[in-house]
Chimera marker file (.cmm) of the C-alpha trace (Angstrom):
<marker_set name="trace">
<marker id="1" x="146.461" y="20.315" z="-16.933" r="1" g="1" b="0" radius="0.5"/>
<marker id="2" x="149.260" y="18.181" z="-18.364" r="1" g="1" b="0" radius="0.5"/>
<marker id="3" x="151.839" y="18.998" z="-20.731" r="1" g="1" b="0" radius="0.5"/>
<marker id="4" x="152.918" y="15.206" z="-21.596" r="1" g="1" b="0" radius="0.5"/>
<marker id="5" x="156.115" y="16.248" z="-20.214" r="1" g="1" b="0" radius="0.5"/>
<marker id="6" x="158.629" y="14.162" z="-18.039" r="1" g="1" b="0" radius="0.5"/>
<marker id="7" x="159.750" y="16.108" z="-14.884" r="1" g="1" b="0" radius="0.5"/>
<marker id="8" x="163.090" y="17.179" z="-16.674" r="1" g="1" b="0" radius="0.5"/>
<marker id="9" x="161.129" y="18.736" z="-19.673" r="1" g="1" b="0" radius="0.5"/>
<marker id="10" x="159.349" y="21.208" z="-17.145" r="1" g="1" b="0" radius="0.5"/>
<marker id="11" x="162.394" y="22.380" z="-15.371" r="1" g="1" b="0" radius="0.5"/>
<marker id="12" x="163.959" y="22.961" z="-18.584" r="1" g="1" b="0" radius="0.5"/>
<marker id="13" x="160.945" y="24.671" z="-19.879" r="1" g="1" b="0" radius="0.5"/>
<marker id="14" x="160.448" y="26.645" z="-16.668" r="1" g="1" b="0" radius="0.5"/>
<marker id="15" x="164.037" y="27.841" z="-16.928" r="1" g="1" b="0" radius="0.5"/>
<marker id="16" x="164.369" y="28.524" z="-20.292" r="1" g="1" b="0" radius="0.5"/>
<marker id="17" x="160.940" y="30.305" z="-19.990" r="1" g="1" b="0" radius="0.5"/>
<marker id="18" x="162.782" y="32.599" z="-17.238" r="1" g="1" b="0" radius="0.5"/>
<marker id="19" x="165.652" y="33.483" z="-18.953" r="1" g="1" b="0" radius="0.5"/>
<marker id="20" x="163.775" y="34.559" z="-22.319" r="1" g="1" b="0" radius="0.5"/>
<marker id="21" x="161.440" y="36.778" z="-19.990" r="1" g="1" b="0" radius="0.5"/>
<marker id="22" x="164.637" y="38.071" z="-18.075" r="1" g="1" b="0" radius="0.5"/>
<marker id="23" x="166.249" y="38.897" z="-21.770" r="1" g="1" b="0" radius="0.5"/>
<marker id="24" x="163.095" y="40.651" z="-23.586" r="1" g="1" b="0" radius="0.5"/>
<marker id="25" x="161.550" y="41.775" z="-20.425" r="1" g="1" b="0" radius="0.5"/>
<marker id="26" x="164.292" y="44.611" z="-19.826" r="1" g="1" b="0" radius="0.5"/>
<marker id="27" x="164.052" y="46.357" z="-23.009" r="1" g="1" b="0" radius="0.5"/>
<marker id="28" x="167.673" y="46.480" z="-24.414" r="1" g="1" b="0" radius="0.5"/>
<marker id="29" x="169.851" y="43.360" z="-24.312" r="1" g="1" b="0" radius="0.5"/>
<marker id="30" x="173.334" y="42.445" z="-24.627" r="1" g="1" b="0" radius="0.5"/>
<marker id="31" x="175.711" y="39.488" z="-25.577" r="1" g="1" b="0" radius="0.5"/>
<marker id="32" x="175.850" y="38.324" z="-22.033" r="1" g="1" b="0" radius="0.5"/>
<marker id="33" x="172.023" y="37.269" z="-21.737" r="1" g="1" b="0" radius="0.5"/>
<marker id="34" x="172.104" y="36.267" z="-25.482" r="1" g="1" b="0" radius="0.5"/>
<marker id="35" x="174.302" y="33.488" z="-24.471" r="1" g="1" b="0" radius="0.5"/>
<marker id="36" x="172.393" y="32.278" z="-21.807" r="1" g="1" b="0" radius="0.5"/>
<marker id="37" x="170.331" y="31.012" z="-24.246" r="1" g="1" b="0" radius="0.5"/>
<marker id="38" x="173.147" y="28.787" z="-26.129" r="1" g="1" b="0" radius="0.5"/>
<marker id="39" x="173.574" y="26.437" z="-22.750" r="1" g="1" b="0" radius="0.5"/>
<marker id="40" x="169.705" y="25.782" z="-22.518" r="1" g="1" b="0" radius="0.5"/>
<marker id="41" x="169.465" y="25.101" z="-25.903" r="1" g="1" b="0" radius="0.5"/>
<marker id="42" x="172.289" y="22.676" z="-26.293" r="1" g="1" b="0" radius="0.5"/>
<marker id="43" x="170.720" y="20.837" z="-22.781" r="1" g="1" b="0" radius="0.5"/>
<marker id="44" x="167.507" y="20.249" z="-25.183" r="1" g="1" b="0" radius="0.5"/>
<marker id="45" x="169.541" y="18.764" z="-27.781" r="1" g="1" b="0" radius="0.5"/>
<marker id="46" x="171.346" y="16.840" z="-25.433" r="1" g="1" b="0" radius="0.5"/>
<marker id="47" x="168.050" y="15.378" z="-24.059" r="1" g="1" b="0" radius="0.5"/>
<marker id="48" x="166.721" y="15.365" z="-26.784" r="1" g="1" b="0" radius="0.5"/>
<marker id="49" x="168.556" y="12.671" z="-28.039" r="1" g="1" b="0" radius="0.5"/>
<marker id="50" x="169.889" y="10.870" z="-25.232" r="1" g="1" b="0" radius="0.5"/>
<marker id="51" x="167.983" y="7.539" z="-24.555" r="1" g="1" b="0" radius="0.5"/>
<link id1="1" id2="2" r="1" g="1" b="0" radius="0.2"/>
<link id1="2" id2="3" r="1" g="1" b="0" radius="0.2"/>
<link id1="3" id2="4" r="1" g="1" b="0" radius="0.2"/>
<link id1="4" id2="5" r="1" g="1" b="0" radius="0.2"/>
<link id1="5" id2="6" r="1" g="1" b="0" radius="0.2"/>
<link id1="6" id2="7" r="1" g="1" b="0" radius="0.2"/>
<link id1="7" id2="8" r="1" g="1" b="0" radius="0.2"/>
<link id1="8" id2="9" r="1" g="1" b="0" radius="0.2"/>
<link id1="9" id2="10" r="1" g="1" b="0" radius="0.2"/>
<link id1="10" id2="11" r="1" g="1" b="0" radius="0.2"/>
<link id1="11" id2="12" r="1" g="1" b="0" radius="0.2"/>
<link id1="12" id2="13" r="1" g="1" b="0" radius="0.2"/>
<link id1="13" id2="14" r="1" g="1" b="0" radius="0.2"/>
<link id1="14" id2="15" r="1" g="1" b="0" radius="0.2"/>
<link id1="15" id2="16" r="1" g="1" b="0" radius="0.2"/>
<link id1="16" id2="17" r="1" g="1" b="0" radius="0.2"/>
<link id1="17" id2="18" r="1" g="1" b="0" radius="0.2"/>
<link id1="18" id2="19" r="1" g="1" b="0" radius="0.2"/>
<link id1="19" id2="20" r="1" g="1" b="0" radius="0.2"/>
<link id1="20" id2="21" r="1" g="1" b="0" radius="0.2"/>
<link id1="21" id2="22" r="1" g="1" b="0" radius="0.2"/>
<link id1="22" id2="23" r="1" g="1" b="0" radius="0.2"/>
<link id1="23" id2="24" r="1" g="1" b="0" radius="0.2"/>
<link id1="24" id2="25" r="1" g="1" b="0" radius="0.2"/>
<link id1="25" id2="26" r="1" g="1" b="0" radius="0.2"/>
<link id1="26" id2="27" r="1" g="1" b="0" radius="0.2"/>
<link id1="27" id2="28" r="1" g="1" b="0" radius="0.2"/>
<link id1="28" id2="29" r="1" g="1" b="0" radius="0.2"/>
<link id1="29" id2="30" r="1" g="1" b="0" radius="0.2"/>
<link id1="30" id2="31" r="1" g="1" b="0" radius="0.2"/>
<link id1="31" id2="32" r="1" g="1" b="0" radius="0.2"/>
<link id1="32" id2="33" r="1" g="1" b="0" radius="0.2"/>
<link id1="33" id2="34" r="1" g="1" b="0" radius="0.2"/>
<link id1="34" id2="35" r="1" g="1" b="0" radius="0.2"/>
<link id1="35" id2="36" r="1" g="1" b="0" radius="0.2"/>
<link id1="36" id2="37" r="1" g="1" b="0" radius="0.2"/>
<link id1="37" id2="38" r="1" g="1" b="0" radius="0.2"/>
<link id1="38" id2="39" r="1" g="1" b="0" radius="0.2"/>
<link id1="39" id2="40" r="1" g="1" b="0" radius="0.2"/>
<link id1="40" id2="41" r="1" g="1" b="0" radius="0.2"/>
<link id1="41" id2="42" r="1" g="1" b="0" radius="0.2"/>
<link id1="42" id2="43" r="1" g="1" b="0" radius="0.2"/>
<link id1="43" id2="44" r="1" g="1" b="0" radius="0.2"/>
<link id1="44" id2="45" r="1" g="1" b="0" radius="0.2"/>
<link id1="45" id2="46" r="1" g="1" b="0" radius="0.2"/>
<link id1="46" id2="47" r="1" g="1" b="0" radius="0.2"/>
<link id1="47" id2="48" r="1" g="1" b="0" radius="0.2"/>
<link id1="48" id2="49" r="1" g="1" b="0" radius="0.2"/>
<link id1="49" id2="50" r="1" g="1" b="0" radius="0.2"/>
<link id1="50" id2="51" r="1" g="1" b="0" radius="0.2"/>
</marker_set>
C-alpha cells in the first residue's frame, strides 16, 4: 500500500501518530504533552511550504 508520501511525510506522520497515541492513550493529560504537539505541527508547516 502507498500513501503518495515522500519518505519525510511518513516519519512525520509516524511521529506525530506516536505522540497523539502517547497523549490520549493515558487518560488524563497535561500542558507538557499538549505542547508536543506545537513542534510537529509547525515542522508540517514548515514542509509544507518549503520547496
Amino acid at each position: 500500500m502507498e500513501l503518495g508520501l515522500s519518505n519525510v511525510d511518513i516519519v512525520l506522520l509516524i511521529l506525530t501518530l506516536f505522540a497523539a497515541g502517547l497523549t490520549i492513550g493515558g487518560g488524563r493529560t497535561n500542558v507538557l504533552q499538549s505542547v508536543v504537539h506545537l513542534p510537529l505541527f509547525a515542522i508540517y508547516v514548515m514542509l509544507t511550504f518549503s520547496p
